[in-house]
MIVEX-613483 format. One line per 5 residues: for each residue x, y, z of N, C-alpha, C. Coordinates in steps of 0.05 Angstrom, whole numbers. Example, Ala and Ser with C-alpha at 12.3 -4.5 7.8 and 13.67 -1.06 7.14 Angstrom:
264:-114:156:246:-90:156:264:-66:156  257:-45:142:273:-21:143:258:1:157
END
This chain:
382:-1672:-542:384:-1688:-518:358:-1686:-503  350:-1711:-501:317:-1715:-479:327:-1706:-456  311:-1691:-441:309:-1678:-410:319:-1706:-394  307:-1730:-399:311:-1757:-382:349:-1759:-388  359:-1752:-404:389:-1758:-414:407:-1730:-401
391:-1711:-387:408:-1699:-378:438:-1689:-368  428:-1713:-347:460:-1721:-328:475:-1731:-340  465:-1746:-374:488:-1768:-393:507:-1727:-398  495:-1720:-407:492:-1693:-430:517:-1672:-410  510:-1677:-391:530:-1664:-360:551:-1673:-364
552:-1700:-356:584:-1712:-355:597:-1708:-381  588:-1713:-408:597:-1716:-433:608:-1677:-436  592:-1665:-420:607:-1632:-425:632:-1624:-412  633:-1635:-384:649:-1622:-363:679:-1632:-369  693:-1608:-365:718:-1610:-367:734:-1603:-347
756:-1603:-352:775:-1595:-329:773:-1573:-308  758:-1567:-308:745:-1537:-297:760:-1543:-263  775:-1512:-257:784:-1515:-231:768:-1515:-208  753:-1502:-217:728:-1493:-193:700:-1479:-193  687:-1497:-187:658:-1492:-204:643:-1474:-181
622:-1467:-181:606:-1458:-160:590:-1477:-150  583:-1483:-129:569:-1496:-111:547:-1507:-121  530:-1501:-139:510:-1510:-143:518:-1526:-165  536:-1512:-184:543:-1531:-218:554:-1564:-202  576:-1554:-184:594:-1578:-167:575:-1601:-159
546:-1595:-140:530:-1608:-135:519:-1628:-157  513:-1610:-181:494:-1622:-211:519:-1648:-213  540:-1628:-214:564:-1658:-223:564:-1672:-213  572:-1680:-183:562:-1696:-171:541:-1718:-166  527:-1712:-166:492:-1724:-171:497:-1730:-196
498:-1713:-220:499:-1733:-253:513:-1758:-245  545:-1760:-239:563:-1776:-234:549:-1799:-218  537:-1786:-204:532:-1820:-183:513:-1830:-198  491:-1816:-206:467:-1830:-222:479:-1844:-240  494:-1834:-256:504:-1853:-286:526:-1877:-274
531:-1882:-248:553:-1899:-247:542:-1922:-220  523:-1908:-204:519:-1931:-182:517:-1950:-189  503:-1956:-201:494:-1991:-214:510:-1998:-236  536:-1995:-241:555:-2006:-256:581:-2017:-242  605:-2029:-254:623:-2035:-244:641:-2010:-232
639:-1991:-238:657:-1965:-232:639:-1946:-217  634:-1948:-194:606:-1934:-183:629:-1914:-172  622:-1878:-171:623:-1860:-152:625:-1861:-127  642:-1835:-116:642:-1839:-77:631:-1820:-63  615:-1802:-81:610:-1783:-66:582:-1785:-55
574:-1801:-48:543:-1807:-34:548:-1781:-10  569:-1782:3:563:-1763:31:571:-1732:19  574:-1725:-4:574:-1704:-19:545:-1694:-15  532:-1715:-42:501:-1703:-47:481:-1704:-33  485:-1726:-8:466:-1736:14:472:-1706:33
492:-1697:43:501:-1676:64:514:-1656:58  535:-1664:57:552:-1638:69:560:-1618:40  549:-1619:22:549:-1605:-3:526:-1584:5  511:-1603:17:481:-1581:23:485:-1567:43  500:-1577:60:505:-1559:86:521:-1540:84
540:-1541:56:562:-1523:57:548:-1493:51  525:-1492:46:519:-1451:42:497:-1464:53  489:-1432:64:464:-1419:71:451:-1402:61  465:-1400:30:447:-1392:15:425:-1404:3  396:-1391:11:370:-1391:-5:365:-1398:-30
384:-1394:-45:374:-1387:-73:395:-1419:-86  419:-1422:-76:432:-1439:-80:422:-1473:-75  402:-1462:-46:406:-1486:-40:384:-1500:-61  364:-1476:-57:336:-1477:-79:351:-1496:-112  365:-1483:-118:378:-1497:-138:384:-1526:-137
401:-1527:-120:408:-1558:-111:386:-1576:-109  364:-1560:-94:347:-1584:-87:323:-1593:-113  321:-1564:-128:309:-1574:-156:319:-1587:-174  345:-1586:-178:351:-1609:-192:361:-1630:-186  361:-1637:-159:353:-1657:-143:320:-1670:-149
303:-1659:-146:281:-1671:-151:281:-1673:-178  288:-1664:-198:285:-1665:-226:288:-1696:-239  313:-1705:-211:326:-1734:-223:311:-1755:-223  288:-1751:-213:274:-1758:-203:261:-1773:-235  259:-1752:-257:256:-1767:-286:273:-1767:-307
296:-1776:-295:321:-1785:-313:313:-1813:-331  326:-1812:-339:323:-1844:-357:340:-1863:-355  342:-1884:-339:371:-1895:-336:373:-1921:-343  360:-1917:-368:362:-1944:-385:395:-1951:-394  412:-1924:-391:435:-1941:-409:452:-1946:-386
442:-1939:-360:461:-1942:-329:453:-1961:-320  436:-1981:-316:426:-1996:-301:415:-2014:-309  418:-2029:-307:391:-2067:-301:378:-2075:-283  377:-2057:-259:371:-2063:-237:339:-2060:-217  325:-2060:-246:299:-2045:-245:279:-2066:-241
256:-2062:-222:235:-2089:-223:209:-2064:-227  197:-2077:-242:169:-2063:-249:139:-2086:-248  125:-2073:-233:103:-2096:-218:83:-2087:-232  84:-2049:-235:52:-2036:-245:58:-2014:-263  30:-2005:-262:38:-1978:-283:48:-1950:-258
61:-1956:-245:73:-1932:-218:103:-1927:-236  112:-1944:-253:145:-1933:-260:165:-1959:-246  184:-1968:-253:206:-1986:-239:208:-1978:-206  219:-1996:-196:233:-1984:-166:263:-2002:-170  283:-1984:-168:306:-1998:-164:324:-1971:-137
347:-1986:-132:363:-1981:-123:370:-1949:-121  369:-1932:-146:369:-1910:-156:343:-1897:-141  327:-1895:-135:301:-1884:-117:323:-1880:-87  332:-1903:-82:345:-1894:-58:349:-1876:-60  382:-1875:-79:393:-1852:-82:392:-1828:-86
365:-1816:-92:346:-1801:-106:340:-1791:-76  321:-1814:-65:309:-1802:-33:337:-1789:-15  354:-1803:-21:373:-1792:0:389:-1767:0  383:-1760:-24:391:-1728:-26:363:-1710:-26  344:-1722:-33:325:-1702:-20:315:-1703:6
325:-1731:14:323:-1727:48:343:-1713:59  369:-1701:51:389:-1689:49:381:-1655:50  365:-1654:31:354:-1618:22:329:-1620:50  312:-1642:60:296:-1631:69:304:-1629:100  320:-1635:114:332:-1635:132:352:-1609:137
361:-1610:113:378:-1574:114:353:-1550:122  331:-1559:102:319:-1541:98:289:-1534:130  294:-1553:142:283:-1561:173:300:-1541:184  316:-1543:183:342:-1537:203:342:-1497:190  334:-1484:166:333:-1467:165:310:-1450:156
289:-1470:181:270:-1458:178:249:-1447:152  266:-1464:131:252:-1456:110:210:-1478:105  200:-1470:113:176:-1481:118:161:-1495:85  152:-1476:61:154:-1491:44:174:-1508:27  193:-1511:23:213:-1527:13:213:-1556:31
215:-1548:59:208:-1576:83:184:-1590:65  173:-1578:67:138:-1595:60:141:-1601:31  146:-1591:12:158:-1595:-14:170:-1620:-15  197:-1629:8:220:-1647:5:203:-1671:19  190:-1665:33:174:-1691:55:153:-1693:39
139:-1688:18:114:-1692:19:129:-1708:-16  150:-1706:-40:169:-1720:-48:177:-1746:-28  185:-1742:-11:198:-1764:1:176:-1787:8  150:-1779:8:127:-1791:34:121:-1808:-1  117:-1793:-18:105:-1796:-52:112:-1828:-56
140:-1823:-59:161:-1841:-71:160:-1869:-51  164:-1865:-17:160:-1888:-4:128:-1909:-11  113:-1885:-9:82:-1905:-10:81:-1914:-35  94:-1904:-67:100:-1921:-86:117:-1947:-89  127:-1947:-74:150:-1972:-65:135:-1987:-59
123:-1984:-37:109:-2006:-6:84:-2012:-29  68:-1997:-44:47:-1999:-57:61:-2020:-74  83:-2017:-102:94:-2033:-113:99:-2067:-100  110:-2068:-79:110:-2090:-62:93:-2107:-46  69:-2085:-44:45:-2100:-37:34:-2114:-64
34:-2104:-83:21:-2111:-104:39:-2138:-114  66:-2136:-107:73:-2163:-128:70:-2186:-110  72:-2171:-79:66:-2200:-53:36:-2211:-64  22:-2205:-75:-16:-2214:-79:-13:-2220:-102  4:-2214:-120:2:-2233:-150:23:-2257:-146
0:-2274:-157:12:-2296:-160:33:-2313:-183  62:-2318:-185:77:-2317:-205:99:-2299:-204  88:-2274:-181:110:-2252:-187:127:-2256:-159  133:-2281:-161:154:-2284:-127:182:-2277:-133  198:-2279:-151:211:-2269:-157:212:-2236:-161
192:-2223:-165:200:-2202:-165:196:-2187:-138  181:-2203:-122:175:-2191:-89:211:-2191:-81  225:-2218:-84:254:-2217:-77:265:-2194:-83  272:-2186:-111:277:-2164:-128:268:-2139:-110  248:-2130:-107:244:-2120:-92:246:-2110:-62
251:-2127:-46:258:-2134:-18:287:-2121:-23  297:-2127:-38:323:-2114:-38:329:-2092:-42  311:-2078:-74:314:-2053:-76:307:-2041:-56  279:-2043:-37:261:-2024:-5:282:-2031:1  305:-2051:14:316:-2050:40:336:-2025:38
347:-2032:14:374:-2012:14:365:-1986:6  339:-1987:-7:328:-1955:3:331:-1940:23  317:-1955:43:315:-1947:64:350:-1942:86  365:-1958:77:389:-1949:86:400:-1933:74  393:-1918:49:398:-1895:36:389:-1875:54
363:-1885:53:347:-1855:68:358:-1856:97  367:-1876:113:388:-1867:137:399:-1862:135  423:-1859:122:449:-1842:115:437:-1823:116  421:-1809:101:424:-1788:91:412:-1762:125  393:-1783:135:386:-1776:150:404:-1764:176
428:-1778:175:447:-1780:195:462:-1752:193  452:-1731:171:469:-1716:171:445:-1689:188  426:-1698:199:410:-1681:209:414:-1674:225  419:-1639:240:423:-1640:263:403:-1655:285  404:-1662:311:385:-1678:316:361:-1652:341
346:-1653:347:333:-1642:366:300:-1637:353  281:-1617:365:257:-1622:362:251:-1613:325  259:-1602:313:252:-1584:290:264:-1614:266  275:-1632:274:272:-1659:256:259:-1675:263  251:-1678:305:240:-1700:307:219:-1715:292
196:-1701:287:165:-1704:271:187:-1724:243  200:-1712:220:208:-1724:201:219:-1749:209  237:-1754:228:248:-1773:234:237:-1797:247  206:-1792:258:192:-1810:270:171:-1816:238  183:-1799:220:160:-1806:202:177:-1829:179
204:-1820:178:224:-1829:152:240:-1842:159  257:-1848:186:272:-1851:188:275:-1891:206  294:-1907:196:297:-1932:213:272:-1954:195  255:-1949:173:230:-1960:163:237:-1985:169  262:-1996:156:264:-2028:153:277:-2046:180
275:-2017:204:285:-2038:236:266:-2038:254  263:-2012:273:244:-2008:290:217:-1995:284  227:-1974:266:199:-1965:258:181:-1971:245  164:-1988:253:141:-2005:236:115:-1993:231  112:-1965:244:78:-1942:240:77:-1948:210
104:-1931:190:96:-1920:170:93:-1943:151  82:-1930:133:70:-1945:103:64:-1977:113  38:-1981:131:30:-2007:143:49:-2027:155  72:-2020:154:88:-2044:163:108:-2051:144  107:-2040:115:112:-2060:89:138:-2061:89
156:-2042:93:187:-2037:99:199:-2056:118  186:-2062:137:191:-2090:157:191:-2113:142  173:-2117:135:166:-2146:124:179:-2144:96  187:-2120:75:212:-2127:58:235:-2138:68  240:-2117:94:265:-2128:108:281:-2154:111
258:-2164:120:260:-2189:141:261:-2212:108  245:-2210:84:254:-2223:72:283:-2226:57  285:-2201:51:315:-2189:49:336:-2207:70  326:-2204:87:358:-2214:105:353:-2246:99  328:-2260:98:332:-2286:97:334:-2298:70
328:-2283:50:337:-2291:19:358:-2275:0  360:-2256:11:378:-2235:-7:396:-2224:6  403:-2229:36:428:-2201:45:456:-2207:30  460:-2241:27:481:-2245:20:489:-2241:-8  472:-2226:-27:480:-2225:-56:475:-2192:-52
476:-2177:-32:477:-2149:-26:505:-2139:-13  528:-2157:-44:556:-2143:-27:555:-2120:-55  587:-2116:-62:585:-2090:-87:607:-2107:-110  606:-2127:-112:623:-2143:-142:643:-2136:-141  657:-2132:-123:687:-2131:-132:697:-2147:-141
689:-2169:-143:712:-2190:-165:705:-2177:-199  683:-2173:-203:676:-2163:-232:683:-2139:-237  691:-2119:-219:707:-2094:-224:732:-2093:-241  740:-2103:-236:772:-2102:-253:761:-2119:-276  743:-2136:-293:737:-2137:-310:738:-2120:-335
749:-2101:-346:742:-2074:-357:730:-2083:-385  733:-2105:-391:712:-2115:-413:680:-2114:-410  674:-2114:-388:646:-2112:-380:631:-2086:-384  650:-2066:-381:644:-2035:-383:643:-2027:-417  643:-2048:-427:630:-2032:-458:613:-2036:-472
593:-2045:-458:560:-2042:-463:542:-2043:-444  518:-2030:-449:505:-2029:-423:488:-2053:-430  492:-2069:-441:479:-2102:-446:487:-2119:-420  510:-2103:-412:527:-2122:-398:531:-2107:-369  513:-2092:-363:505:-2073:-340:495:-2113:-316
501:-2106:-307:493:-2127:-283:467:-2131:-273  440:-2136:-270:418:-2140:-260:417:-2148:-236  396:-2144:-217:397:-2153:-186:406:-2181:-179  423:-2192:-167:430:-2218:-160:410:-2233:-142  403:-2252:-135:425:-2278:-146:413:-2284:-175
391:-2270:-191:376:-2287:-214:404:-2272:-235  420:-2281:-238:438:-2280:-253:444:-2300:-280  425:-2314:-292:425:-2338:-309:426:-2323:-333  409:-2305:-339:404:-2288:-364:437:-2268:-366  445:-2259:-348:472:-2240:-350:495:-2256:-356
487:-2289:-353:520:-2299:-347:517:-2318:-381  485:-2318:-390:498:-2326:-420:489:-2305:-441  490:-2280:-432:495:-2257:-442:529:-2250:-447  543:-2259:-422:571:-2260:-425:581:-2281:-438  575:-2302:-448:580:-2321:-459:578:-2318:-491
549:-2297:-504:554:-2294:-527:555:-2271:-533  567:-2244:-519:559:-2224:-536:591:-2224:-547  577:-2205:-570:591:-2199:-590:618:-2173:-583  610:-2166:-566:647:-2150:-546:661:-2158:-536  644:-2186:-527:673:-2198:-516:685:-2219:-527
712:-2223:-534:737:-2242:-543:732:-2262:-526  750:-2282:-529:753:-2312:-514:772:-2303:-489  787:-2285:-498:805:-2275:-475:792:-2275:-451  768:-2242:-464:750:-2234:-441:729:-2252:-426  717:-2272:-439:704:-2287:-425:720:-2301:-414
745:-2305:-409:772:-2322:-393:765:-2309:-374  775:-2282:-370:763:-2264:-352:742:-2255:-332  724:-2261:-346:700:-2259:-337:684:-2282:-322  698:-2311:-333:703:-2334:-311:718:-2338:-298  737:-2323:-287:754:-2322:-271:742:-2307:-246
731:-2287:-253:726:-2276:-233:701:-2274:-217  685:-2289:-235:663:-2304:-226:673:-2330:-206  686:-2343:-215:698:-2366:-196:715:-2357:-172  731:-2334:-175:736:-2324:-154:722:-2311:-123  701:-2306:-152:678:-2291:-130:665:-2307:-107
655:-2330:-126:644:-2358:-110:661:-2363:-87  693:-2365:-86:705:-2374:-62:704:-2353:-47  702:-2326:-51:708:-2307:-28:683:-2295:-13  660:-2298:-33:643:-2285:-17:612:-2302:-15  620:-2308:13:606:-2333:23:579:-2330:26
559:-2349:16:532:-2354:18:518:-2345:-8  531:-2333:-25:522:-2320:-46:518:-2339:-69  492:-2334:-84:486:-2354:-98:482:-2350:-124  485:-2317:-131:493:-2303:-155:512:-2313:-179  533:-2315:-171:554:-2325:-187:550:-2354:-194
538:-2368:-178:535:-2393:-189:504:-2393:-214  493:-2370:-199:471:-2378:-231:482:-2362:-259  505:-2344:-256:518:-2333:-275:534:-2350:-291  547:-2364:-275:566:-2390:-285:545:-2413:-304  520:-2414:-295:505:-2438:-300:493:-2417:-326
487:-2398:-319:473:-2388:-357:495:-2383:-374  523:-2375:-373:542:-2383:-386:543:-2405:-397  549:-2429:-373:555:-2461:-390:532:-2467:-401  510:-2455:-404:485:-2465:-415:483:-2457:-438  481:-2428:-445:489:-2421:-470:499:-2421:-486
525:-2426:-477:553:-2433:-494:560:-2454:-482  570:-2472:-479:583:-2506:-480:617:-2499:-485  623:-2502:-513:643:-2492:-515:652:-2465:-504  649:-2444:-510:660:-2432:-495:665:-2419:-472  646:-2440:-454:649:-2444:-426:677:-2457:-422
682:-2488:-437:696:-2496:-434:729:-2486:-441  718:-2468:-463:750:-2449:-473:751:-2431:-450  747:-2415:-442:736:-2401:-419:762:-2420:-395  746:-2440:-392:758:-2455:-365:780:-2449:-376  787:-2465:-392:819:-2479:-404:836:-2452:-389
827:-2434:-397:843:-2396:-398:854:-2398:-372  836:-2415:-349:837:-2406:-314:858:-2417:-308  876:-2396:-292:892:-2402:-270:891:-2433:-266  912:-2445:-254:910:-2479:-248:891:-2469:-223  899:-2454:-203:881:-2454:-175:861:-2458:-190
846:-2436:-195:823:-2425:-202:802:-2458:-224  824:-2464:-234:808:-2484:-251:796:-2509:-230  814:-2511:-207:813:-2540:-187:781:-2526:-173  777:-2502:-168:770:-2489:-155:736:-2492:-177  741:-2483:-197:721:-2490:-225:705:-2521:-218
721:-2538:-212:712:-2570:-216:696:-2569:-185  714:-2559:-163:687:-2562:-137:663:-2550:-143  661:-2539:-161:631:-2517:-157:617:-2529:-181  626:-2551:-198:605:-2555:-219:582:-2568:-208  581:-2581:-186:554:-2582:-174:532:-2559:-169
542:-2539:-160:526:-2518:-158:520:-2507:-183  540:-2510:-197:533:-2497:-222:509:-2512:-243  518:-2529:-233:483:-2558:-250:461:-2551:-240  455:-2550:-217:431:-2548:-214:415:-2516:-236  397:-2537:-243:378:-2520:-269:364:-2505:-251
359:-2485:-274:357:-2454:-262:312:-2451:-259  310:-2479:-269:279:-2479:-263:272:-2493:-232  296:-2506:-228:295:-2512:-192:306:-2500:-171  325:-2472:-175:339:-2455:-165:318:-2434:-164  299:-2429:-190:283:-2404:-181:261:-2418:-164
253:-2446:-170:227:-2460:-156:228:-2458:-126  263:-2460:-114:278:-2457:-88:267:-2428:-84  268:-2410:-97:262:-2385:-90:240:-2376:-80  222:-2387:-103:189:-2375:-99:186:-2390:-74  186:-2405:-70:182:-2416:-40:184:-2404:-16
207:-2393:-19:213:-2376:12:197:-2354:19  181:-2349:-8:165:-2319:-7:139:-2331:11  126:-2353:0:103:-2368:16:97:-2365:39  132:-2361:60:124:-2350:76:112:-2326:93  110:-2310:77:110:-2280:84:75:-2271:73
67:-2294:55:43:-2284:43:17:-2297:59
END
């Protein structure tokens, strides 16, 4: 097993075990969320590994544990967890998972503020400071290439919700002078605090809310899918550019006619419930693009609602996906 497959190598061991020690509990934890955030079955323990796991001892040596293999995750491999990766340079991907990553070591370095431990602080902040100016760097770079507007979007999304990672995690700090310095340095990037890393966390922000907040819900209509969960082919990629995932579902080879019944169902469901989102309709449109027929076998499967419901949205669903992304790059124009 590669060092990057670790946390796969974790979960695939652990058993029924009644009660672990603090630090093994932690590893579990953290493996668990890493291998599941970016899938249909994501973990709950964010306020586990972000806080109160770390807060639970004051032991030195424990926490030292926790927080090294906390940074360790840092080179996991999460090719078989995720699609959710945009890569601009030779710095490594930035996805969603960096949050997650920062927010438990903004987690260790805030404990470790709080107990005075002086190198480990500088250790966890000078990690934390690493990883943000690779982001903002990543994002500067795809805002100045030209062609890569789509992936500035992509982006904008991964920084925003970073940065609301790294608030959470922050929130578990006690508050007074011995965090302030960190918190005027790390904390709020994508609202008020505009000093750090030039501004760049703002101006992801702001594109974020005006192109992407609304495809930043968590798929619950595709959760109860359980056909989706047996390949990581079929792992989800950042929304709304959903054209490539939806005639991926249309021909792979795991799923039955049943499951793609399924799998348009709850795509169409999705469309009526969660408003402004423009995801599901380019999933629906690389489906019927790919497959014809069994788009249309697909329908036949739907609910009568759901099918009446099918026929309002074939407008949305037509428009070609070379004038839906052309709609896209546009909005970036503004910001550059």
């Amino acid at each position: 097993m590669t060092p990057g497959l670790e946390f796969i190598a974790r979960l695939r061991a652990a058993g029924p075990v009644p009660e672990l020690p603090l630090p093994d509990y932690f590893k579990l934890c953290l493996a668990a969320h890493f291998a599941s955030v970016a899938t249909f079955v994501p973990t709950d323990v964010d306020a586990k590994i972000r806080g109160l796991l770390l807060r639970e001892s004051s032991d030195p040596g424990a926490l030292h544990e926790m927080c090294g293999y906390a940074l360790g995750a840092a080179g996991w491999d999460l090719s078989l967890v995720s699609r959710r990766m945009t890569a601009v340079d030779d710095t490594g991907p930035v996805s969603g998972h960096n949050g997650e990553w920062m927010s438990v070591v903004a987690g260790a370095h805030g404990r470790f503020l709080e107990l005075r431990d002086a190198p480990a602080a500088d250790q966890t902040a000078a990690a934390l400071d690493a990883e943000l100016a690779r982001e903002a760097a990543a994002f500067r770079t795809a805002l100045a290439t030209p062609g890569a507007e789509l992936d500035v979007l992509r982006l904008s999304a991964s920084l925003t919700h970073n940065c609301g990672d790294l608030d959470q995690a922050i929130s578990f700090w006690h508050a007074g002078e011995i965090t302030h310095p960190s918190r005027a340095r790390f904390h709020r990037l994508a609202h008020q605090n505009r000093t750090p890393y030039g501004g760049t966390f703002q101006v992801a922000a702001r594109l974020y809310r005006q192109c992407m907040a609304a495809e930043g819900h968590r798929h619950y209509p595709l959760r109860a899918v359980r056909a989706l969960r047996r390949s990581p082919d079929l792992l989800l990629p950042l929304a709304p550019f959903l054209d490539d995932w939806g005639a991926r579902t249309a021909t792979h080879a795991s799923l039955s006619p049943e499951d793609r019944g399924e799998v348009l169902a709850a795509l169409v469901s999705g469309c009526r419930k969660i408003p402004n989102q423009l995801g599901y309709f380019r999933a629906l449109a690389g489906f019927a693009n790919a497959d014809a027929r069994a788009f249309e076998d697909a329908a036949a499967r739907l609910p009568a609602a759901l099918r009446k419901d099918l026929r309002t949205l074939r407008k949305h669903v037509g428009v070609p996906r070379v004038s839906f992304e052309s709609m896209m790059r546009k909005k970036v124009a503004a910001v550059r």
